[in-house]
N, C-alpha and C positions, 0 to 999 in steps of 0.2 A: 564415489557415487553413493546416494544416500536416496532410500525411498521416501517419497511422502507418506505420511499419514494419513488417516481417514479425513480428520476434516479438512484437512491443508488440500488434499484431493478433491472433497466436495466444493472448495474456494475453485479449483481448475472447472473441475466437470459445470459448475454450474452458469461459468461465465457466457452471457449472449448478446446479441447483438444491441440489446437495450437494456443489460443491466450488467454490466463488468464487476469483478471484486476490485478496483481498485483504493488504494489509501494513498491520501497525499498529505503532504509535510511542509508547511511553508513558515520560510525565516527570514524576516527583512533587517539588511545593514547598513552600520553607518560607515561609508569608508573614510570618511577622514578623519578616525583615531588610527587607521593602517600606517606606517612606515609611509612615509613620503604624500598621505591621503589620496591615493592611488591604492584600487585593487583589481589586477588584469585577469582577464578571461583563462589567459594559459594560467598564471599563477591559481587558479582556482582550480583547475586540470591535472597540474602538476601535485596540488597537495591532498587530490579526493587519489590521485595514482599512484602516492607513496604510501595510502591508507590502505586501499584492497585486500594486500594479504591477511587484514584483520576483522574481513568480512564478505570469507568465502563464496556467500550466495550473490553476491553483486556478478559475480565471473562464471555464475553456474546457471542453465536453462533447462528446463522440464522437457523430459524426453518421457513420452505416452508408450504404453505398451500395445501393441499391436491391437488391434478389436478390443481395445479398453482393457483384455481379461486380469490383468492388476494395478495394484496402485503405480502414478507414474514415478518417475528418478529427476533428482538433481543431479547431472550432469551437467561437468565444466565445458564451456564454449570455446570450442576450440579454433574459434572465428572471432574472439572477443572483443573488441573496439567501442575502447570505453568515447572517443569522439564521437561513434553514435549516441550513445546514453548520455552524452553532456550536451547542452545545445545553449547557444546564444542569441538572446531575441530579446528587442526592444519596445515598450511601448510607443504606439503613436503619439504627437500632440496633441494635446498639452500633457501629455500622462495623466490623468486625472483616475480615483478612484474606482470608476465607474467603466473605465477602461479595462480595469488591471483585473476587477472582478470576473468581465468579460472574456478574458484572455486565460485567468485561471480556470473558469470553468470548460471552457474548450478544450485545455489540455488536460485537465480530470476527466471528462468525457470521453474523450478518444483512448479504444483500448488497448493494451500492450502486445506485442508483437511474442504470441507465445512460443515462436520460434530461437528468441532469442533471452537472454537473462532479461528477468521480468520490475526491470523499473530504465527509468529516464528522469534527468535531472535538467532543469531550463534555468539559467540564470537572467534575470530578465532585470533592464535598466531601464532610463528612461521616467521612475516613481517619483518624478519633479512638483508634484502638483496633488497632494493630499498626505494627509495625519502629518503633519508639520515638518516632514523629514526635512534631512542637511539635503542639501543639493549635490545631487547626484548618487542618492542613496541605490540600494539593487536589492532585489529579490531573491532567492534561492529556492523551487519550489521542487520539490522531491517526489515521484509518484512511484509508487510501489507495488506490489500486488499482494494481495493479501495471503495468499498461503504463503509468500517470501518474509511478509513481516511477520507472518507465526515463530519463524527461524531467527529472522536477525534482532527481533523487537527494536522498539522506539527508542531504548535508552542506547543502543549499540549502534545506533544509524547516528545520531546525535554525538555520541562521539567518534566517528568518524569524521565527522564533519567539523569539529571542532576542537579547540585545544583547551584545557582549564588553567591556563596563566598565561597572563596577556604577552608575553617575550618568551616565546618555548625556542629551545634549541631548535634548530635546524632539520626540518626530516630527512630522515637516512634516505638515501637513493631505492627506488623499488626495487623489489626483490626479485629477483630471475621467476617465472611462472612458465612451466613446462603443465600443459593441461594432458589428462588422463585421456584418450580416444572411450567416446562413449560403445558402451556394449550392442553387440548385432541382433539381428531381429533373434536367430535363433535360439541366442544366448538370454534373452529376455524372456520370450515362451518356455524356458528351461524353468527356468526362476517361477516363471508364474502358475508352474505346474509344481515344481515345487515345496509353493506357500501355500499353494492348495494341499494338498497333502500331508502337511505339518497340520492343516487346521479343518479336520473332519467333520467338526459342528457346524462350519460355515458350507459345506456342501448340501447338494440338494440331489439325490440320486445318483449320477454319476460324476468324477472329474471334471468330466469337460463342461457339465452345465454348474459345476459348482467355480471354474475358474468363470464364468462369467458373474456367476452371484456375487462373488465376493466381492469383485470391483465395481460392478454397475448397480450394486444395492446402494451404494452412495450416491451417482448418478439418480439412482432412483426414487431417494428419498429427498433429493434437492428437487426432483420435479413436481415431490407431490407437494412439497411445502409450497412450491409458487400455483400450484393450480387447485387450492383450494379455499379459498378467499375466504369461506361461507366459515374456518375455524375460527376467522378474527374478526374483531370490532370492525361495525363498520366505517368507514370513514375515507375522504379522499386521499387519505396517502395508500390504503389497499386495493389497489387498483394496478392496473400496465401501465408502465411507465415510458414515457420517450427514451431516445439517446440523450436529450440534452438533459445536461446540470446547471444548478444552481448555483453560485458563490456570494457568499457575504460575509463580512462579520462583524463584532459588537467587544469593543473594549470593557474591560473590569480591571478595576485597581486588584493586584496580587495581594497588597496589604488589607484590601476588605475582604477576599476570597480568603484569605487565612483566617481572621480573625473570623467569620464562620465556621471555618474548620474545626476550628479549637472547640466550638459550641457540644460538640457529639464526639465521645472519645471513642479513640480508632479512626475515626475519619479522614480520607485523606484528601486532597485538594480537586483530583479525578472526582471523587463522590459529589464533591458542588458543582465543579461543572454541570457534572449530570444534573444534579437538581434542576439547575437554571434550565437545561436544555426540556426537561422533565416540565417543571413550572410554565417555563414560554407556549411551550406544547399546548400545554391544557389551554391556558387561556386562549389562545388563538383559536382552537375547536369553541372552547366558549363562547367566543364573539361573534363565528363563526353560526352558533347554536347546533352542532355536528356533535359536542362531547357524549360520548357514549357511557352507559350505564358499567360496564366492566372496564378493566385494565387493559389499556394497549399491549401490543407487544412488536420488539423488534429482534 
């Protein structure tokens, strides 16, 4: 059992009905460099379930403290069924782009079941019909939640999912996983009374109104950041948002994204992205005629 953090807590408390922390990850393959140009649903099952033990938070779900009064816990599921979090689904015909984008943003928009460990992975087929793929290429598309990917980051999910030499031995058979029974209500109010008392400065009068402070000052300051519009630039993306998302996206050769790189030292490839994403931005406001006098902010 392991507590959240402050902001990894503010990713929880802040999620609603029209605006989820979610993050997704998507990776599209060619299977016919696979062993026999075949790659089946269970073999992709089988080899994210010989990986888990080396990325405890996939097996672990957010367990809340009573009335908020501390941060929450990752607690192991001791209901775990990684066939819920794996799921198989196919584009319609023709598969085409416009499909696919369609389908990703429906499952980035729908939010995680914080009842249970906080991601789901879809393998989706059917990508017959756009960016030139081999036939019968598939999709891998990874959605996470954000105070989970504070824990396992990008490069650790990435290799779970993959191997770095194209013939790797054989994975070992999964490991026996005996989960921990999560702690009881009154074992939690223990705790949260506590860490209040370890941390005096965070009180406010007495105990009892200092264990709320201490947890819902985070809650509290994720609400004021969304309902104060008037501290940012104006413009149409500071505004309420729908449930629905958007999906697109826009190819760049790696080898021109470097060779910028290299332009500014220190810089790393992340830093161009941003740029472009930074750059597209503005002009769009520009054309727009919306760009505003001071610096956005996200």
């Amino acid at each position: 059992m392991r507590q959240l953090g402050e902001s990894d807590a503010a990713f929880i408390y802040s999620d609603t009905e029209h605006a989820n922390s979610n993050v997704t990850l998507l990776h599209i393959y060619d299977q016919t460099t696979a062993p026999g140009g075949v790659v089946r649903f269970k073999q992709i099952l089988a080899h994210l379930e010989t990986r888990l033990s080396q990325l405890p938070i996939f097996r672990q779900k957010v367990l809340r403290v009573p009335l908020d009064l501390d941060y929450p816990y990752w607690v192991e599921d001791e209901n775990f069924d990684i066939e819920y979090h794996v799921r198989h689904i196919a584009l319609p015909k023709p598969g085409d782009w416009r499909q696919f984008c369609i389908q990703a943003s429906r499952i980035h928009a729908r939010p995680l079941d914080l009842q249970r460990p906080l991601w789901e992975m879809y393998v989706i087929e059917g990508l017959d019909s756009f960016l030139d793929l081999p036939l019968g290429s598939f999709a891998v598309l990874l959605k996470v939640h954000h105070a989970a990917v504070d824990v396992a980051h990008d490069q650790e999910i990435s290799r779970l999912l993959h191997d770095l030499i194209p013939d790797p031995p054989p994975d070992p058979p999964p490991r026996p996983w005996f989960p921990q029974s999560p702690p009881g209500t009154l074992a939690l109010m223990w705790r949260a009374g506590f860490h209040a008392a370890n941390f005096p400065l965070r009180l406010a009068g007495s105990v009892s109104q200092g264990l709320g402070l201490m947890a819902l000052s985070v809650k509290t300051l994720a609400s004021e950041f969304w309902r104060r519009p008037n501290d940012f630039p104006a413009t149409r993306f500071n505004t309420v948002v729908s449930a629905h998302r958007v999906f697109d996206t826009r190819r760049f050769a790696l080898a021109d994204v470097d060779r910028v790189r290299s332009l500014v030292d220190g810089a790393t490839v992340n830093d161009v992205v941003l740029a472009l994403c930074a750059g597209g931005l503005r002009r769009y406001l520009e054309l727009q005629c919306e760009l505003p006098d001071e610096s956005l902010l996200a």
